[in-house]
Structures are given as C-alpha cells and as structure tokens.
C-alpha positions as CSV (number, residue, x, y, z in Angstrom):
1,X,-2.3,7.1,-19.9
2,X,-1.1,10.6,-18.0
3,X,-2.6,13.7,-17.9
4,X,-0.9,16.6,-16.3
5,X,-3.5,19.6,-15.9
6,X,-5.1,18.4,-18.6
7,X,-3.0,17.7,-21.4
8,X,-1.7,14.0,-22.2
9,X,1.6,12.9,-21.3
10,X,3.4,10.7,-22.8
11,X,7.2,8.7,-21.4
12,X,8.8,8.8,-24.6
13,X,8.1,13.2,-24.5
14,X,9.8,12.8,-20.8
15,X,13.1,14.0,-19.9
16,X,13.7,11.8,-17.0
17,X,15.8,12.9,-14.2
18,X,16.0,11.5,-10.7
19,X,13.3,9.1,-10.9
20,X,14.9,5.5,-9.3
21,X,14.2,2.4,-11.9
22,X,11.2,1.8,-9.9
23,X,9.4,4.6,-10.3
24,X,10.4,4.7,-14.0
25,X,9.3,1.2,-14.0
26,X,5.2,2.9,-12.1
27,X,5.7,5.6,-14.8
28,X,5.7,3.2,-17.6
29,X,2.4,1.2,-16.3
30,X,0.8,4.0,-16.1
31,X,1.5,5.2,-19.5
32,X,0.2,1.7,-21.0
33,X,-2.5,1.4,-18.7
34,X,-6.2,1.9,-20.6
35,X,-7.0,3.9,-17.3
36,X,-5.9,8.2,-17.4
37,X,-3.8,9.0,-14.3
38,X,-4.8,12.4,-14.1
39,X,-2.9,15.1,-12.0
40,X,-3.3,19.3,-11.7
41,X,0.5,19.2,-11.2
42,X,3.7,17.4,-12.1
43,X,4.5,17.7,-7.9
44,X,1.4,15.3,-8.2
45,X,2.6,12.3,-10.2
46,X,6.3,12.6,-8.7
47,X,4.5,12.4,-5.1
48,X,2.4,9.4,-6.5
49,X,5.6,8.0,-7.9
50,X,7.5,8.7,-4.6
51,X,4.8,7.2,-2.4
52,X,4.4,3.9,-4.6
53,X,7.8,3.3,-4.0
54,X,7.6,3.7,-0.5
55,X,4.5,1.0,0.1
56,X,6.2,-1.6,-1.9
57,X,9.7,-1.0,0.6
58,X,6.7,-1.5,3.4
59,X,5.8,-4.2,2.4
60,X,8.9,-6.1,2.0
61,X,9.9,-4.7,5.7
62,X,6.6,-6.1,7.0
63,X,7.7,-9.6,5.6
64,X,11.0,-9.3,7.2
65,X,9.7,-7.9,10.7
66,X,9.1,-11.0,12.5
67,X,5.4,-9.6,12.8
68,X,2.9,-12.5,13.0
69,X,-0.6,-13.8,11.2
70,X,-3.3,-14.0,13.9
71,X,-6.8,-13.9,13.8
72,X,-8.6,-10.5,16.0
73,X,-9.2,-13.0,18.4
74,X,-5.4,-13.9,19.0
75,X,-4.2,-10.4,18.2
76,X,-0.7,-8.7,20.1
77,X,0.9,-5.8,20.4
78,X,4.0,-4.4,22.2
79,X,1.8,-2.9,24.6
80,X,4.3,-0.4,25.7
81,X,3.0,1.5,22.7
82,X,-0.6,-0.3,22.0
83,X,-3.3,-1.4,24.3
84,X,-5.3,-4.4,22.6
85,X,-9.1,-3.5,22.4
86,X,-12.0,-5.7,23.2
87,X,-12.7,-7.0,19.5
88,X,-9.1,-7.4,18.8
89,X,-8.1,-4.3,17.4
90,X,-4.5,-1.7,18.6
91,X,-5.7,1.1,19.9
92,X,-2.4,3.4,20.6
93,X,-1.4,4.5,23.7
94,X,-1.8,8.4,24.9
95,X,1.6,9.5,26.2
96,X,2.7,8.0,22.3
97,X,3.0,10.0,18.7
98,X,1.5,7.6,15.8
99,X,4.6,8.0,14.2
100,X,6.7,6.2,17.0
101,X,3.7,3.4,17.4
102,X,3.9,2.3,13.6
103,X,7.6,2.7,13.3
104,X,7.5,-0.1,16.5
105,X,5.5,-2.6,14.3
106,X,8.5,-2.6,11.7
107,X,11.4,-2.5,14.7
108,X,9.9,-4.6,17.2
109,X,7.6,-7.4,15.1
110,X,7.5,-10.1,17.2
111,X,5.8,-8.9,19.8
112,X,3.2,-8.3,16.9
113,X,0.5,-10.4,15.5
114,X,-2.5,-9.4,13.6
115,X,-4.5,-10.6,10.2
116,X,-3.9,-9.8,6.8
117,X,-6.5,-6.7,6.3
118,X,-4.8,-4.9,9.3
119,X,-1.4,-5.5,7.7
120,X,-1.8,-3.5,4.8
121,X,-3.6,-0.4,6.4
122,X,-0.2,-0.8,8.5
123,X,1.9,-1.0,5.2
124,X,-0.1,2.2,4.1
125,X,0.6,4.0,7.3
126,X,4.0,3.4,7.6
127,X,4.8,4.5,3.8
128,X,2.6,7.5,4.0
129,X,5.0,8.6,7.1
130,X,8.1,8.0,5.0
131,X,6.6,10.4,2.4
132,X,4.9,13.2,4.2
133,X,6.3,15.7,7.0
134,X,6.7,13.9,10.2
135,X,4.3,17.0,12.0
136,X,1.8,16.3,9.4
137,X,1.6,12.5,10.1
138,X,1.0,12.8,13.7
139,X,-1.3,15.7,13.3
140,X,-3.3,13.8,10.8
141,X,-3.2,10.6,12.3
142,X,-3.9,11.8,16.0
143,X,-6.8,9.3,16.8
144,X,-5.7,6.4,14.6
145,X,-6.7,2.6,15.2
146,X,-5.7,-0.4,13.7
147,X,-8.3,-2.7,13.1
148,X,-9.5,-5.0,10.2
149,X,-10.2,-2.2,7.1
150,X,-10.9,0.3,9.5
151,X,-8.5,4.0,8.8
152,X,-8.3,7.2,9.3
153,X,-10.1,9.5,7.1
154,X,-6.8,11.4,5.9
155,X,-5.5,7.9,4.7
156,X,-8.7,7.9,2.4
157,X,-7.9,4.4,1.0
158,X,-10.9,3.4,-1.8
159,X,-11.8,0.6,-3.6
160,X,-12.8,0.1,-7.2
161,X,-13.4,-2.6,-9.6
162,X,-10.3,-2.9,-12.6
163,X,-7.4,-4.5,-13.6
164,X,-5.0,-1.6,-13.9
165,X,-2.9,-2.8,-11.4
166,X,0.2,-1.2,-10.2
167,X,2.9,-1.8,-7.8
168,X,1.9,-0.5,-4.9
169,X,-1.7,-1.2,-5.2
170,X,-3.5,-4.0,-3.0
171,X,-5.4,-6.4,-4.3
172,X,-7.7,-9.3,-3.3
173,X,-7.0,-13.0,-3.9
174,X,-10.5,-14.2,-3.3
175,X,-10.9,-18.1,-1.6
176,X,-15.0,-18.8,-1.8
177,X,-14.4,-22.5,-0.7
178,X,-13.0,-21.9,2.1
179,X,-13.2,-24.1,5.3
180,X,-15.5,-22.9,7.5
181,X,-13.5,-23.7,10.4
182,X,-10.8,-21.1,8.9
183,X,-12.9,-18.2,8.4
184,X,-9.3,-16.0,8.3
185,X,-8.1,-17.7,5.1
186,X,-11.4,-16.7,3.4
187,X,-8.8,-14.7,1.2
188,X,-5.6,-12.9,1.2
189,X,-5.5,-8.9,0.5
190,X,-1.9,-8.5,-1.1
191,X,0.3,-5.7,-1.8
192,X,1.9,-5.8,-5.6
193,X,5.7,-5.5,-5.5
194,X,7.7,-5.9,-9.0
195,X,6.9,-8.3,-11.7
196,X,4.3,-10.8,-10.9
197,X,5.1,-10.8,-6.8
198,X,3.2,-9.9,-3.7
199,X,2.8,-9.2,-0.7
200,X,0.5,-10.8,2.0
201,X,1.0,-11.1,5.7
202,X,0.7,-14.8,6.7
203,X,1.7,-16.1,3.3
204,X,5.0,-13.7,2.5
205,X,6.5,-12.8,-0.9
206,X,5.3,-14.9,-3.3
207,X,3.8,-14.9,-7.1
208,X,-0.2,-14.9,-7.9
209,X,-0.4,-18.8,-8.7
210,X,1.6,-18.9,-5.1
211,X,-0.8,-17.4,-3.4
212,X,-3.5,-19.3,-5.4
213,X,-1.7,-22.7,-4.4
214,X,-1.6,-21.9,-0.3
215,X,-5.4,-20.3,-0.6
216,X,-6.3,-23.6,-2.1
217,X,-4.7,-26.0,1.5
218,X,-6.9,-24.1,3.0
219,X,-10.8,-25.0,1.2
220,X,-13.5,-27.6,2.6
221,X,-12.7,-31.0,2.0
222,X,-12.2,-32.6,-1.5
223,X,-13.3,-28.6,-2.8
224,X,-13.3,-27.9,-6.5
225,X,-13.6,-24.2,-6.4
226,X,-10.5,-22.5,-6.6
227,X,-8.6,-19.3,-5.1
228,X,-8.5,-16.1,-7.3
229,X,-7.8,-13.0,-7.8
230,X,-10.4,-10.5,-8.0
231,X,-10.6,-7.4,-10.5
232,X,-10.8,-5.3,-8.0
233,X,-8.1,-2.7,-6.4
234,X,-7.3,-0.5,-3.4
235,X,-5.2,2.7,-3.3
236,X,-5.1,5.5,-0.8
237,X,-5.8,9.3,-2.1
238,X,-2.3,10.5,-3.8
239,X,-3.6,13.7,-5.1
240,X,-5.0,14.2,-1.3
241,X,-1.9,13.2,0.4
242,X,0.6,15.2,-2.0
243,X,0.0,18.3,-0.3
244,X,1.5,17.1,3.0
245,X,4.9,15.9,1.3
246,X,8.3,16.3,2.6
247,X,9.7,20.0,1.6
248,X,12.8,19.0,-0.2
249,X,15.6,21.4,-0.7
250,X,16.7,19.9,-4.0
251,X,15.0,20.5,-7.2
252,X,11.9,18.1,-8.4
253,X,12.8,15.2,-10.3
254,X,9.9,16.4,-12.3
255,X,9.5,19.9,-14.1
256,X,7.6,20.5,-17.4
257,X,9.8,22.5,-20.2
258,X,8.0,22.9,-23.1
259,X,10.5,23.2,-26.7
260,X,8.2,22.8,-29.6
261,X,6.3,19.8,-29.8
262,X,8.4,18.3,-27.0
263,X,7.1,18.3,-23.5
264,X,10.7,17.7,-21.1
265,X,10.0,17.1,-17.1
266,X,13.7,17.9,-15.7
C-alpha cells in the first residue's frame, strides 16, 4: 500500500507519466505489498522510485566491473585513490572527492577485491551519487570508509525483519553449515534485481535457488543443513536522502491532480 501525506494511493487512480517500466514495475510492489509505503510528498515516492532504479543499474555494473571476492584479509584497491587499512578495510585518499573514488570501483574493477557486505554499501554509494547533487554527495560523504557493514551516517542504511521485498532491497541468504575453514561463505547479502534475480558479489546474477545451490558447495562435510534466505531486509533512508536530489529542469513525473473521486499524478 501508498500513502501520500496521509491519504491512500492507489495505481489504478495514477495517471502515469514518465515513470520507466521499472519503476512502474517498484510502483506496483508497493501497492500489493501488506506493508504502507508512506511519504509527506509525491517528490518522495518518485525519489524512492528513482533511486531503486538506480541501485539495481549498480548492481548489474558491479557484476560486470571486473571487481573481485576477497576476504578483509586479501582485500585491494587501486591505491591511487584508496589506501588499504590495517583490518582490511579502503580508507580514501585525501587529495580525492568520494565521488571520483567510488566512480573508480565501477571503471577500474580489477584492481578491486573485497567481500560481499562491502560490495553492497558500494552499490548503495554509487546509486545514491547517481541520484543526488554531485556537491551534496561529497559534502555528505567527506569522511567515508568502506569496510564490512560499516557507512556513513547520511547513507542511514537499516535493517528490519519482513518479506516485502522490493527490487532494490538487499537481502540475506543465510548458510548456518558452513565450513569453518570458509568463514566468508557464511552467507551471501544480495541485491534484488527483476523477477526472482540477484545480486551478490562473488556469486554474480543469479536466481534465489542459485544462490541456495552455490551456498550449499560451500557447508561442512556430508552437511544436511541448507542455505536460505532470511526474512529479513536492508534499505537506506529514501525519505532522508530525497532532499538532496538532483534539481531537474523538467517537470516531475509525479504530480497529484485531484478531479472528483480520481487522484491523477502527471
């Protein structure tokens, strides 16, 4: 379900203009979803929309980027951009904007290699900078740090427990048999693209029972316990976020124009 500023929203009262089939595609999920989206503004949900779309493009350009799986302890960076820290972490260099030392990840990927946690904070950094102004993200993002779950505080990523999954979201495929000798493959944190694909750095694009089946090469010996995914999802702060957006000189996608009982967003 949608709320806009308190009122329920639904598709089928939408005039839909603008909106790519993938976001149309977000908009619907939403609307079926038991969960309420709620929003103070339709700038908002188009933002939300908008910035969906740009994580699952992340995503897929992490996969092609060359970048490779690596535990912290075998962690690399280009290091004219990134100086590797002690416990394995990037740590970015001073004379260097964050913008220019994400956008290197995605240009320059094999001088990269990292583990899968780290890969989806950069996913979420690198589609946040597609969808805010440029001066924001490097304002914002001054001090920022790539390591395991650790972010920035503007990025305000959270975690709750659910199964309203949307594209965009990342989710957890859980592996409690693991072998202890693999503590890395412990489980896989995944990005979800369209339809019943993900995303998850060391394993690439693949369905649920795919990443199931390569979690499950990787348990103790003659294990019965299998890989799963957990009802459990992580999202950064949309509503937070929105207010940095890119000023667009074109008219939202999204408007409200009330006619009667109809509710049209132009």
């Amino acid at each position: 379900m949608i709320s806009i500023n308190q009122t329920l929203i639904e598709v089928s009262q939408i005039y839909l203009e603008g909106l790519s089939p993938q976001q149309l595609n977000i908009l619907n999920l939403m609307e079926k979803s038991r969960e309420v989206y709620r929003y103070d503004s339709m700038m908002q949900l188009e933002f939300e929309l908008l910035l969906r779309e740009e994580i699952i493009e992340s995503a897929r350009l992490l996969d092609k980027s060359r970048a490779q799986f690596a535990s912290f302890e075998t962690s690399k960076c280009n290091e004219a951009y990134w100086t590797v820290t002690g416990e394995g972490g990037f740590e970015f260099k001073p004379n260097v904007l964050p913008q220019t030392a994400i956008e290197d990840i995605f240009i320059n990927g094999q001088k990269y290699a990292f583990e899968c946690a780290v890969a989806i904070v950069i996913i979420y950094y690198k589609a946040v900078l597609e969808s805010i102004d440029k001066r924001h993200f490097n304002q914002m993002f001054a001090n920022l740090y790539l390591f395991s779950w650790k972010f920035d505080l503007d990025l305000d990523l959270s975690s709750h427990i659910g199964t309203d999954f949307l594209p965009g979201d990342c989710v957890y495929f859980k592996n409690p048999d693991h072998d202890p000798r693999m503590p890395e493959w412990q489980g896989e944190n995944a990005i979800i693209l369209n339809g019943n694909l993900y995303f998850g750095h060391g394993i690439g694009i693949t369905t649920s029972q795919g990443m199931i089946d390569v979690l499950n090469t990787k348990r103790q010996k003659d294990s019965k316990i299998s890989a799963f995914l957990l009802n459990q999802i992580t999202r950064p702060n949309f509503r937070y976020l929105s207010q940095f957006r890119i000023t667009r000189s074109r008219a939202s996608p999204l408007a409200i124009l009330k006619i009667g009982s109809k509710t049209y967003l132009l």
